[in-house]
N, C-alpha and C positions, 0 to 999 in steps of 0.2 A: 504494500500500500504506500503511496504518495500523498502527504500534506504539504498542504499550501491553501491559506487564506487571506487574501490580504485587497480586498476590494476598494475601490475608487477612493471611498468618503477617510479611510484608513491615514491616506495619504495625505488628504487635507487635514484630518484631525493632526495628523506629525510636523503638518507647517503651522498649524494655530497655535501646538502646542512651545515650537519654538520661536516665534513673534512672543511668547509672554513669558516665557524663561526667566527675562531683566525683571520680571514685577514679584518675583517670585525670592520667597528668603530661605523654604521649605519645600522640598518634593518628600511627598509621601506617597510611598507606594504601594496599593496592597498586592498582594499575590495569594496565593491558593495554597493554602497548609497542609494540602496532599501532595503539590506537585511545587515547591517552596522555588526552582531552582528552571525547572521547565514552564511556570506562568509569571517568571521575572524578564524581563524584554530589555535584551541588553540596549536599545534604541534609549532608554530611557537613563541609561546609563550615561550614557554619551551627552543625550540634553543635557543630564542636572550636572555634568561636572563643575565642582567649585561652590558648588550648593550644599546647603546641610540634607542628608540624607534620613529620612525615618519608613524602616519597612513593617508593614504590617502581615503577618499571618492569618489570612480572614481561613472562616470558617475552620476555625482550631478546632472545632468540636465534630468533625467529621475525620480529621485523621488520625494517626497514632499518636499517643500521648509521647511517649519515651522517642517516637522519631522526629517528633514536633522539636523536643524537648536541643537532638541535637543542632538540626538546622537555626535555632536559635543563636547556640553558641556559634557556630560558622559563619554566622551571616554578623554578629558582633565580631567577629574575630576582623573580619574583614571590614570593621571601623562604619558600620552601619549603627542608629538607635533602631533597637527590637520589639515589635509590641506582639503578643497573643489576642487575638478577637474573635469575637462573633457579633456581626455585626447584626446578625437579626435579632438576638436575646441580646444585646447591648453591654454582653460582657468584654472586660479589658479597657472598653473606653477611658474611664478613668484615667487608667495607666496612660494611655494615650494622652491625654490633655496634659499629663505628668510630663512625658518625652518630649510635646511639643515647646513646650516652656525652655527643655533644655537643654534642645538641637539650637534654640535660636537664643541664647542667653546671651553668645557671644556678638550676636547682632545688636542687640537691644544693648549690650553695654558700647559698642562703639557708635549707635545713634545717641543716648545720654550725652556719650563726649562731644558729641558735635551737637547739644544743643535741640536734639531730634526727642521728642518723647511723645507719649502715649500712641507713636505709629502701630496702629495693627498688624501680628507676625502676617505676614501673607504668603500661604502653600496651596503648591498645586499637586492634585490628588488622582494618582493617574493609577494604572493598569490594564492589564488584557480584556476583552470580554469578555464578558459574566465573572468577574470576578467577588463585584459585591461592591462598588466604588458607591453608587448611590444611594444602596443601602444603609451603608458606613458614613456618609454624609448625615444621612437623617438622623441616626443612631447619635450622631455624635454632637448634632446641631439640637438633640432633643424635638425635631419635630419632621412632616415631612416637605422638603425643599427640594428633594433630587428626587426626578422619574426615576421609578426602579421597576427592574423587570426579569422573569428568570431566561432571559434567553439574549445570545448576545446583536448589541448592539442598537438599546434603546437609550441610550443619551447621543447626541446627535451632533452637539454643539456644546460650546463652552459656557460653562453657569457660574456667573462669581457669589457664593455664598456666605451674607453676613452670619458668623457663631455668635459671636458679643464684638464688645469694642475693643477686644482683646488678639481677636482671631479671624480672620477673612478666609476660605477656601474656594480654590478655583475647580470645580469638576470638569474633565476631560472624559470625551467617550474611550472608549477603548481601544486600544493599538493593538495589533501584532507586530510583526516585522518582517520584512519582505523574503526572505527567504530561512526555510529550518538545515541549520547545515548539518543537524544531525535528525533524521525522522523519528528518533525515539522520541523527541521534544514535542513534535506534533501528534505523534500518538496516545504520548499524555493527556496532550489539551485538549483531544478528541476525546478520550474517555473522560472528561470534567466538563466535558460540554461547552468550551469555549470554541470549538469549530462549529460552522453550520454543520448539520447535520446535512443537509440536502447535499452538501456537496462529497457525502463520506459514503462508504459501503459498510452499514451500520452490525452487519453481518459477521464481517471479517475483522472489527472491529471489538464485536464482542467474545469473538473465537481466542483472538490477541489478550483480551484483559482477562476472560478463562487460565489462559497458560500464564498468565501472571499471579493470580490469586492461587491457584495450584504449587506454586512453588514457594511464592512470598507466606500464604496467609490459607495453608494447608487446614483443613476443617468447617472454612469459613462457606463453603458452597454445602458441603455434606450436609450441616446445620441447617443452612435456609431449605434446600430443595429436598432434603432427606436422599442423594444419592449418591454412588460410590463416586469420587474422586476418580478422572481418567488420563493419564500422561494425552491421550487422545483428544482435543478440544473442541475437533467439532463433533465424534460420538457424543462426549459429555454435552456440548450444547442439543443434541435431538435427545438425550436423555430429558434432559432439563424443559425440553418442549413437551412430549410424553407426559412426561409428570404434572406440570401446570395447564395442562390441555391443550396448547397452542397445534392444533391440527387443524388440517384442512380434510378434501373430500378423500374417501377412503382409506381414514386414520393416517397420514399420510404429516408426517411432524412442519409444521411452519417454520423453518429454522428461522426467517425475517423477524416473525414475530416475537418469536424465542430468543434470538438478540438482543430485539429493544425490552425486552421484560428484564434481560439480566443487566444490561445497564443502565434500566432504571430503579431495579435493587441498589444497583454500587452508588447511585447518584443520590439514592433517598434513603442511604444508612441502613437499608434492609440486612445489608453484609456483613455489617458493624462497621467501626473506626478502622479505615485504613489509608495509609499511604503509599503510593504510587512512585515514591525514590528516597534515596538517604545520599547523605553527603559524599559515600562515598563510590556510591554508583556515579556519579556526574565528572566530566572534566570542566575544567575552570575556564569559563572564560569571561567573568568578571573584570569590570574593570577598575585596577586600583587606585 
């Protein structure tokens, strides 16, 4: 399988994004607590350099605690501020409001010196599709200011969001970046659902995340669908059809449908907490 997403408006949102870079004291970026390292866009990298940096881990409460726990330290190690969230149950924010005060300390003391006070910190709050940016907006604004939506690419345009007199956020729709120079990166965001679906073979897609939970997260299919575990993944997927009924005429297994049923187990926590990489499956290509 081949990924690639990166359609028209993508492109404009990457030039709007850096026309307002100079307004900016804070990039915040959330990324995917399953996929910490494949829903981080190095593009974004490159904008905010020389900028204070703060990453957020949205949806912490869908991946592994203990693998959560290390991409934290990795992503501190490499001189980022760290935050855990959930941006629907509005946990972490706190913390957050904590970090943003003290990514930009250093700012707010050399506006004092020059005379400059009570300027609002001002960040701009970016990420992949469907990662949860609007969400995380409202969540942290205490009310709702940003369209949110579960599918990607319903912010469209840039929204400058008053928090108080303290805090200004800019939302940006969502970016990928023009080409995955490794396909495992885009196979991730497919299974998190930041790829259109329409453009994927949702099939061969969930055959893929199969022979990944069979090895990573052994037990975790037996549990849900009561069936043997198969080195085999597309048997195990017409099993898994069989069992849920996904058939057509002449008992005849759906495997289509039997796809989108197992990932949308893994998408809606039917599976349990898991994640999709550790630090040390990735190679680096952060930049320092």
């Amino acid at each position: 399988m081949h990924f690639q997403w990166y359609p028209g408006h993508m492109t404009k949102a990457r030039r709007m994004m850096q026309e307002n870079i100079k307004l900016i004291d804070l990039m915040v970026e959330l990324v995917d607590a399953r996929v910490p390292y494949s829903s981080k866009n190095p593009d974004i990298d490159e904008l905010a350099r020389n900028k204070a940096r703060l990453i957020l881990l949205n949806k912490a409460d869908m991946a592994d605690e203990a693998v959560t726990r290390e991409w934290e330290t990795y992503y501190k190690e490499k001189g980022f501020f760290v935050a855990r969230v959930n941006s629907q149950k509005g946990t972490g924010i706190k913390e957050v409001k904590k970090l943003v005060e003290e990514a930009c300390r250093e700012k707010k003391e050399r506006d004092r010196k020059r005379g400059i006070l009570n300027r609002p910190v001002r960040a701009m709050v970016a990420g992949i599709p469907n990662v949860g940016k609007s969400t995380f907006i409202n969540s942290f604004a205490g009310k709702a200011c940003a369209k949110t939506g579960n599918k990607p690419g319903v912010t469209k345009g840039k929204q400058w969001i008053k928090i108080n007199k303290n805090v200004e956020l800019l939302d940006t729709p969502g970016i990928l970046w023009p080409k995955f120079e490794d396909q495992a990166v885009g196979l991730r965001l497919a299974w998190i659902g930041s790829i259109k679906e329409e453009v994927l073979n949702t099939t061969e897609l969930s055959v893929e995340l199969l022979r990944f939970l069979c090895d990573r997260y052994p037990g975790a299919l037996s549990e849900r669908y009561g069936t043997e575990e198969d080195a085999d993944a597309v048997r195990l997927l017409e099993r898994i059809g069989q069992v849920r009924g996904c058939l057509m005429k002449g008992s005849q297994v759906d495997v289509e449908k039997a796809g989108l049923l197992v990932l949308d187990d893994f998408r809606s926590l039917r599976l349990g907490r898991i994640s999709l990489e550790r630090p040390q499956d990735v190679s680096d290509r952060l930049c320092d």
